[in-house]
C-alpha positions as CSV (number, residue, x, y, z in Angstrom):
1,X,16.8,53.0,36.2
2,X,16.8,49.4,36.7
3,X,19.7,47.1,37.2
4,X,20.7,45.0,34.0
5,X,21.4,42.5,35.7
6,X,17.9,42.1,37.3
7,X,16.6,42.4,33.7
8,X,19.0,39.6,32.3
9,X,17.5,37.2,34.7
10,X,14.3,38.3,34.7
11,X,14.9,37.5,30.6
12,X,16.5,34.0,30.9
13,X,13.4,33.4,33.4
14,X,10.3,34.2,31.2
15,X,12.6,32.3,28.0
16,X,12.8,29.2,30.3
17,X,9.1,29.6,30.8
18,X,8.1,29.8,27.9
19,X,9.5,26.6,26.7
20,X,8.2,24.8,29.4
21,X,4.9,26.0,28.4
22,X,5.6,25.0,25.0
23,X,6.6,21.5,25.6
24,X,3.1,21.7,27.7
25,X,1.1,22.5,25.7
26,X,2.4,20.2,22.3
27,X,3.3,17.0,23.9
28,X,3.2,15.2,20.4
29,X,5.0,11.9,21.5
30,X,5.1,11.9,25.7
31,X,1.2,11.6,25.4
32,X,1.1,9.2,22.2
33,X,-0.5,5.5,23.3
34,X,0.0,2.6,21.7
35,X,-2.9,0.9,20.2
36,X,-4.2,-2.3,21.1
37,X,-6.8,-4.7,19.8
38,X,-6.6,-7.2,22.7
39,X,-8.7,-10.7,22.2
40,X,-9.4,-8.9,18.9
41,X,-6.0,-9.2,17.4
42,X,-6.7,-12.9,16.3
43,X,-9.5,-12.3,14.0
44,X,-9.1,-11.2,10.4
45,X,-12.7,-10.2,9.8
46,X,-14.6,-8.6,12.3
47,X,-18.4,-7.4,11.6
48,X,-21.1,-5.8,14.3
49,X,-24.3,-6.5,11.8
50,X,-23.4,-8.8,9.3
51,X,-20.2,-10.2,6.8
52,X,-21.1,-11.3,3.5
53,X,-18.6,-12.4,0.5
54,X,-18.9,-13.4,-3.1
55,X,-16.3,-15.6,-4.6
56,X,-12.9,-17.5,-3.9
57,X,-12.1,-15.1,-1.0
58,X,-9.5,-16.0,1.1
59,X,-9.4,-15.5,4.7
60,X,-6.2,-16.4,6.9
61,X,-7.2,-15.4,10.6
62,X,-10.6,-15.9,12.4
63,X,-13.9,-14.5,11.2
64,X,-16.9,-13.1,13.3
65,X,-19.4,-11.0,14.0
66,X,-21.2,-9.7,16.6
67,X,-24.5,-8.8,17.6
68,X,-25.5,-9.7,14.5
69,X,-25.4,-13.2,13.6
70,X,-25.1,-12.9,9.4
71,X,-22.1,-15.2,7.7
72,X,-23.6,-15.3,4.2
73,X,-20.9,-16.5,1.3
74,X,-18.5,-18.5,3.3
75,X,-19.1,-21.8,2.3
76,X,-16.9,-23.5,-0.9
77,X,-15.3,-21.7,-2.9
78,X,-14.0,-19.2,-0.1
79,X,-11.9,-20.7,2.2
80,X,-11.3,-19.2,6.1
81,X,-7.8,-20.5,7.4
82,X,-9.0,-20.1,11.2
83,X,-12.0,-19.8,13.6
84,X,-15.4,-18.7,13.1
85,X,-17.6,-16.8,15.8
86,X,-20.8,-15.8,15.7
87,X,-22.0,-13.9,18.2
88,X,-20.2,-16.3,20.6
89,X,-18.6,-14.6,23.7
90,X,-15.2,-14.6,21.8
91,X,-16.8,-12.1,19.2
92,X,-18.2,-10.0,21.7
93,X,-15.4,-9.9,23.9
94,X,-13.1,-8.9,20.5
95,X,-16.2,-6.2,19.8
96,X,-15.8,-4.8,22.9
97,X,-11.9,-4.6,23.0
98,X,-12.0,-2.8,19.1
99,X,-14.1,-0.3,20.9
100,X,-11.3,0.2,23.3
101,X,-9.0,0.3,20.5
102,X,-10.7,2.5,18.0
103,X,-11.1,5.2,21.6
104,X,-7.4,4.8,21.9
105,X,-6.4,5.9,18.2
106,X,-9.1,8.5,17.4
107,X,-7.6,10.4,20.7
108,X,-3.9,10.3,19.3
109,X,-2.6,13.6,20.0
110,X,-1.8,15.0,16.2
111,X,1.0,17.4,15.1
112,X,-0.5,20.8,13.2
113,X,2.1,19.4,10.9
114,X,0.0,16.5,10.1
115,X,-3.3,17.3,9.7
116,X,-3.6,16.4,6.1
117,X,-7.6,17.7,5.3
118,X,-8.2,17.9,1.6
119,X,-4.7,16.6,0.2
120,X,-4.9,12.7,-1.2
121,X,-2.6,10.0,0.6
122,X,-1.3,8.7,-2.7
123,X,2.4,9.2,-3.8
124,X,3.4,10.5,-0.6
125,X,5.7,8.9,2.3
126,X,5.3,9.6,5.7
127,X,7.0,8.7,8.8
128,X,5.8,7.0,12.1
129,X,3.2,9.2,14.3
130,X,-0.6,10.7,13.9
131,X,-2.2,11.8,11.5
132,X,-5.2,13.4,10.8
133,X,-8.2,14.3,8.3
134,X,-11.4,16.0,9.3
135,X,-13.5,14.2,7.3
136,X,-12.9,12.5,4.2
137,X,-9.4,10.8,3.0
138,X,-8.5,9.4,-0.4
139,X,-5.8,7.1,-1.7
140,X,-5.0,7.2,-5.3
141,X,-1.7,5.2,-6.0
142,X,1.1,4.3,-3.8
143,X,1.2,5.6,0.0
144,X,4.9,4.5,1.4
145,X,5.5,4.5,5.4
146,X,8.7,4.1,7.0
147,X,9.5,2.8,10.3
148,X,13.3,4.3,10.2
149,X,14.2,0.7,11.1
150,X,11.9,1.5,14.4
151,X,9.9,-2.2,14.5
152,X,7.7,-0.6,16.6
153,X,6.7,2.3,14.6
154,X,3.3,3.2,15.1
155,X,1.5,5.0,12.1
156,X,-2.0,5.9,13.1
157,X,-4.9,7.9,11.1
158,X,-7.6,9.1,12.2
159,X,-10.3,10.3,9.6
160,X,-13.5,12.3,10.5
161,X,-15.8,10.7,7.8
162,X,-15.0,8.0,5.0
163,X,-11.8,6.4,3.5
164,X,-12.0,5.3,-0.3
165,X,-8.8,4.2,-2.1
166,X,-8.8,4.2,-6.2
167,X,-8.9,0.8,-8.5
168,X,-4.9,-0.4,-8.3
169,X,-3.8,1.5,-5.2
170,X,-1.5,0.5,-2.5
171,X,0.0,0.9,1.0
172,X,4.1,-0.2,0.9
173,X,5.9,-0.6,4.1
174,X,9.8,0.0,4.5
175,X,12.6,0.0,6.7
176,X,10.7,-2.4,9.4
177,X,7.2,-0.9,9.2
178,X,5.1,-3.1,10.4
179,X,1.0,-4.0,9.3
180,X,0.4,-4.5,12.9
181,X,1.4,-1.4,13.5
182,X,-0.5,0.8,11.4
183,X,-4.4,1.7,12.6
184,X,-6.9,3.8,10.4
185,X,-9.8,4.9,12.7
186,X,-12.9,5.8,10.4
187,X,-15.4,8.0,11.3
188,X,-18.0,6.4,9.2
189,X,-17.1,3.4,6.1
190,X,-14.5,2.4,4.4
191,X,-14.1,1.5,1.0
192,X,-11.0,0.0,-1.2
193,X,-11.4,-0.6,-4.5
194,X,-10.8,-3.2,-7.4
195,X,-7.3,-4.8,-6.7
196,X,-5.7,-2.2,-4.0
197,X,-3.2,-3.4,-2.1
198,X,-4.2,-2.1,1.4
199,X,-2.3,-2.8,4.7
200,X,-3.1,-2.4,8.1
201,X,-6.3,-2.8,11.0
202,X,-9.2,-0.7,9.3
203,X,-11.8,0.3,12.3
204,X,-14.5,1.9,11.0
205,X,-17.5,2.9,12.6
206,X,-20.1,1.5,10.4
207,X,-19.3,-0.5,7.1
208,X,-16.3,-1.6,5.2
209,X,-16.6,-2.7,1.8
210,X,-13.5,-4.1,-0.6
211,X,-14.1,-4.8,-4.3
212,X,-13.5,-7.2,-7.0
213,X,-9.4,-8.1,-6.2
214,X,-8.5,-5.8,-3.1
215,X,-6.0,-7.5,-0.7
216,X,-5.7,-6.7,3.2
217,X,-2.9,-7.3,4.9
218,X,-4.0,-6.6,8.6
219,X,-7.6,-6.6,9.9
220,X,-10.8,-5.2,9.3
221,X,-13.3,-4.0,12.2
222,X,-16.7,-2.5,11.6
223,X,-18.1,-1.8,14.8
224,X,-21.6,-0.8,14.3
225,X,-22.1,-1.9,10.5
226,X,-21.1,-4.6,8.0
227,X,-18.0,-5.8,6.0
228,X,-18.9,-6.8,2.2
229,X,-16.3,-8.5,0.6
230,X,-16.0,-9.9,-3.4
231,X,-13.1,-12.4,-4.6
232,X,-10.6,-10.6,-1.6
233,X,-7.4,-12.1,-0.2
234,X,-6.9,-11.2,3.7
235,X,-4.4,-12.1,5.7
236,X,-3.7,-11.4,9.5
237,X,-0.7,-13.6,10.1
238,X,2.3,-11.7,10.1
239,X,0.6,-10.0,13.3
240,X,-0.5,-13.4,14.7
241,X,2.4,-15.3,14.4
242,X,5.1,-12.2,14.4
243,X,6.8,-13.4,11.1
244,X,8.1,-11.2,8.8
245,X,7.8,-11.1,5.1
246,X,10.9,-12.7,3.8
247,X,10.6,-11.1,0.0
248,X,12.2,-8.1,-0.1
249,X,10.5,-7.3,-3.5
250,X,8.3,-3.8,-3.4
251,X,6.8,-4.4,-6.5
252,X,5.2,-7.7,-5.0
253,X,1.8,-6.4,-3.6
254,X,0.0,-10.1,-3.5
255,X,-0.2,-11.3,0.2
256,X,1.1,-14.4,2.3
257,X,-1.4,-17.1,3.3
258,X,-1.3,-19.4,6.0
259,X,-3.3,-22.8,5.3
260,X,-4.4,-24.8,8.4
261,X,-4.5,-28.8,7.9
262,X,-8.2,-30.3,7.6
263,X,-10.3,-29.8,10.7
264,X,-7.9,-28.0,12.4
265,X,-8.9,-24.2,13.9
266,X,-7.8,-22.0,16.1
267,X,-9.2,-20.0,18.7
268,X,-8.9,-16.9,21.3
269,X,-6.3,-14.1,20.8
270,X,-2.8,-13.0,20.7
271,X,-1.4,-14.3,23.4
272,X,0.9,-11.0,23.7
273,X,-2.1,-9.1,24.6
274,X,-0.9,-6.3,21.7
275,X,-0.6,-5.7,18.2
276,X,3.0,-5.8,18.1
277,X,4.0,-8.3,20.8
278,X,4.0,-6.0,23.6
279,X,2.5,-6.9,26.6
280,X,-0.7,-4.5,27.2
281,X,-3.6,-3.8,28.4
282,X,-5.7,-6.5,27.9
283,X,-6.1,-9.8,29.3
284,X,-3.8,-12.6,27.6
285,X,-5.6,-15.5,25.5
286,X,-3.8,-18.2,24.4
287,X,-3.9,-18.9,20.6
288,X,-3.8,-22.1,19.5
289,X,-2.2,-23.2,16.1
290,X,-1.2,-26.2,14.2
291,X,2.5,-27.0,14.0
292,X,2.6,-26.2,9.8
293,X,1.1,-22.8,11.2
294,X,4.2,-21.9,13.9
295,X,6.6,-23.5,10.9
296,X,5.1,-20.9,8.2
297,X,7.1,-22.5,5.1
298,X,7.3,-20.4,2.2
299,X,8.2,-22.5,-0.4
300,X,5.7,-22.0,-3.0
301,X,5.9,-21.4,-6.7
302,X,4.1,-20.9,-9.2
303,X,4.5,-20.1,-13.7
304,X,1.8,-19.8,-15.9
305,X,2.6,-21.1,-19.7
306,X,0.2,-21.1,-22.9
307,X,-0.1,-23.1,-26.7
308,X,-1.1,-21.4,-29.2
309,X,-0.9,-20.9,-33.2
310,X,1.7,-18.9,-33.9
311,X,0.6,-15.1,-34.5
312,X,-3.0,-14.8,-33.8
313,X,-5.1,-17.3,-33.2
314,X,-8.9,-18.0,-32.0
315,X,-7.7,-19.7,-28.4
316,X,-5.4,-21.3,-26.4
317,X,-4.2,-23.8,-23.4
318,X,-3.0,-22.0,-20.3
319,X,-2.0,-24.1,-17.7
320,X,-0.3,-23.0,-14.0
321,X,2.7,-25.7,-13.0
322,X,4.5,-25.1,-9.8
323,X,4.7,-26.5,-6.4
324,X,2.6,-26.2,-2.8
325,X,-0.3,-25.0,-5.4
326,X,-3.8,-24.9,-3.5
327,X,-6.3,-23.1,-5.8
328,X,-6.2,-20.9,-9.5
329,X,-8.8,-19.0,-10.3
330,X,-8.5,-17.9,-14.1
331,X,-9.8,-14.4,-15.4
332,X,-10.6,-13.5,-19.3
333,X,-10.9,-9.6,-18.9
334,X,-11.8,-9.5,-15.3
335,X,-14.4,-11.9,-15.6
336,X,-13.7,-15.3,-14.3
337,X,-13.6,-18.4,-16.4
338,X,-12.4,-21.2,-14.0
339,X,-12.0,-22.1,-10.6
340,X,-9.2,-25.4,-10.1
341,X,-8.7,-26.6,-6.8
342,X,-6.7,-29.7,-8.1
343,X,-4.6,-30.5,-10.8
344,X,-3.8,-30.1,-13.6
345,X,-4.3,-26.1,-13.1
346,X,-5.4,-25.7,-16.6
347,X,-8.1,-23.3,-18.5
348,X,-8.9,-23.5,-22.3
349,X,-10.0,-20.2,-23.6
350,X,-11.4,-18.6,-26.4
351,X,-12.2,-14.7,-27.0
352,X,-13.7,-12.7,-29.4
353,X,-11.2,-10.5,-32.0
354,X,-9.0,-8.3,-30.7
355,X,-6.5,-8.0,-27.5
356,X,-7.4,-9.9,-24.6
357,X,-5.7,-10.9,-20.7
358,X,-5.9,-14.1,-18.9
359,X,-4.9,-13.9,-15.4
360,X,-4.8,-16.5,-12.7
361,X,-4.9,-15.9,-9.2
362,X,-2.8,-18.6,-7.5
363,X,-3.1,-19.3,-3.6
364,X,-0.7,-21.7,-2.0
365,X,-1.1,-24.4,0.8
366,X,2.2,-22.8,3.2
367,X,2.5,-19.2,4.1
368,X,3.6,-18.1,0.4
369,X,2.2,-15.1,-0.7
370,X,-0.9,-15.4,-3.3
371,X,0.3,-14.8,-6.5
372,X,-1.4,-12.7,-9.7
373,X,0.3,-14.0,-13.2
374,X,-0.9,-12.6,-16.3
375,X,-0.9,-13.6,-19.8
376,X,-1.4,-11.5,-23.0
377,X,-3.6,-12.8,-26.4
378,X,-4.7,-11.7,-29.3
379,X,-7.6,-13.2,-31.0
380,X,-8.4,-12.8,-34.8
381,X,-11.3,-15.4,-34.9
382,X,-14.3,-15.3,-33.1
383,X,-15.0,-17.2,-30.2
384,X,-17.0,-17.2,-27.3
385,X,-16.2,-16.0,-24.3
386,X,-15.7,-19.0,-21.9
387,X,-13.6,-22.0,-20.7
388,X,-14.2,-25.2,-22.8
389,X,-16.2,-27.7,-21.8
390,X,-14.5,-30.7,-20.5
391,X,-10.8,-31.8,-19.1
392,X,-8.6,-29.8,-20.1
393,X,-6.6,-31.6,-23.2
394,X,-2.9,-30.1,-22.0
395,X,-0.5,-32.4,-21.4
396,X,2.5,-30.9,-21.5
């Protein structure tokens, strides 16, 4: 008969093994890395093959691509509030360092917990760590992450083929999540549709495509392929500059853009090595930028009024009055009627019968975020379906 004792040790011993083996064999944070994009982190838009946009895009951050050497669309009315490269050694060197990156975040170690194959991202909230799909992922509405007031949070996801988002989704951020901080490593495209509200560095492996309206606040990397972009706003400098978003609204999903003065660019990388101003692992590059750039006023504002018969009526004068205004861009029904990049920010309009929406996109010259204000009219005449000709007649 053996002693108990003996056996009570013997116990505690294979218990204490067995936890050790545990902790070996599920390391889910000792083993996490934190994902860098080194000379990379400056640039907004980042292509292998070729970047091509249609419309009033707006670009705050540097713009390249490389091996390929196409820029097609970039010229008036889009505007790029930074550097461009193409195929220069700056937009190989950031090429090379998003290759590091996207190695670095598609070897995340990921929980079983969070393996999230064949369930949509939308109208969930999920805390800081990895996770994973094995091939396809798909946002329809809201996704939430939350940093647990942990600035440093890093949320990372790593999808096996493509990642599509649904017309009006959106990515919110709480408790000190950061954009800079959150990395979506695509197996193969990327595609966000009409007006999502999308945050964070998208690396895909081929292309990356937004739709009419989608906003990025981060980065977007296609290594081997090409990024398409229509009418987009993108903005990279909250991780560039390390400020903060000041409105504490969550309903606001427009996104802040920094203007440059005239002739003024900037060049290189963060100079902090790391998406969220750690030092890492790559070689420092100093990043030059104006003085209204390091200021980053956000004093913009911006109202949209109308005149028009009382009840219905065949038209009416919409005009956009505020302050720091850069550019409107007026919509009748998703199509676009006027572009003003001076004042008065005024549209005449007239529609056929029935219920119609003017919108106006407004982009600021500080770091105020670009604002979307909308307008409701009901036509009983009809009209046709564009701006008047001429100066617009409203005065007041």
């Amino acid at each position: 008969m053996s002693n108990p004792v003996h056996r009570n040790r013997f116990w505690r011993l294979g218990v204490a093994l067995a936890a050790v083996s545990a902790f070996v064999a599920f390391p889910a944070g000792a083993q996490a890395a934190t994902v860098q994009l080194g000379t990379a982190a400056s640039f907004v838009v980042l292509g292998a093959q070729s970047v091509t946009n249609t419309g009033p895009s707006v670009l705050t951050g540097d713009l390249g691509v490389a091996p390929g050497t196409s820029l097609v669309g970039f010229g008036s009315p889009a505007v790029v509030n930074g550097a461009t490269h193409n195929n220069d050694e700056v937009a190989n060197t950031a090429q090379a360092d998003v290759d590091t990156a996207y190695g670095v975040a598609a070897s995340e170690p990921v929980p079983p917990g969070n393996v999230l194959t064949g369930t949509d991202l939308g109208n969930r909230t999920l805390m800081a760590g990895a996770y994973r799909y094995d091939s396809s992922a798909q946002l329809t509405g809201q996704l939430t992450l939350d940093a647990a007031g942990d600035p440093n949070a890093q949320f990372v996801f790593e999808i096996g083929s493509t990642l599509t988002t649904a017309p009006a989704s959106s990515v919110r951020l709480i408790n000190g999540a950061s954009p800079c901080n959150v990395f979506w490593q695509v197996g193969s495209s990327a595609t966000l549709d009409t007006t999502t509200a999308f945050q964070g560095n998208v690396m895909a492996l081929a292309d990356i495509s937004l739709n009419d309206g989608a906003s990025v606040i981060g980065r977007l990397f296609a290594r081997d392929g090409s990024i398409t972009l229509i009418n987009n706003v993108l903005d990279n400098s909250p991780c560039v500059t390390g400020s903060t978003d000041p409105d504490p609204d969550p309903t606001d999903t427009g996104t802040e853009t920094t203007t440059s003065p005239a002739g003024t660019t900037t060049t290189g990388g963060s100079s902090s090595g790391g998406a969220n101003g750690a030092p890492g692992a790559f070689p420092a590059v100093p990043l030059v930028k104006p003085a209204s750039a390091r200021r980053l006023t956000r004093i913009g504002r911006a109202i949209m009024r109308r005149r028009a018969n009382a009840g219905c009526s065949a038209g009416y004068r919409a005009i956009v009055r505020g302050r720091m205004i850069k550019r409107v861009v007026f919509y009748l029904d998703g199509k676009r009627v006027r572009t003003r990049s001076r004042g008065p920010f005024g549209v005449y309009v007239r529609a056929a019968p029935g219920r119609h929406r003017l919108t106006a996109r407004v982009t600021f010259t500080d770091a105020t975020r670009a604002r979307t204000l909308t307008l409701r009219y009901r036509a009983c005449a009809a009209g046709p379906l564009r701006p008047r000709r001429g100066p617009s007649r409203f005065t007041g």
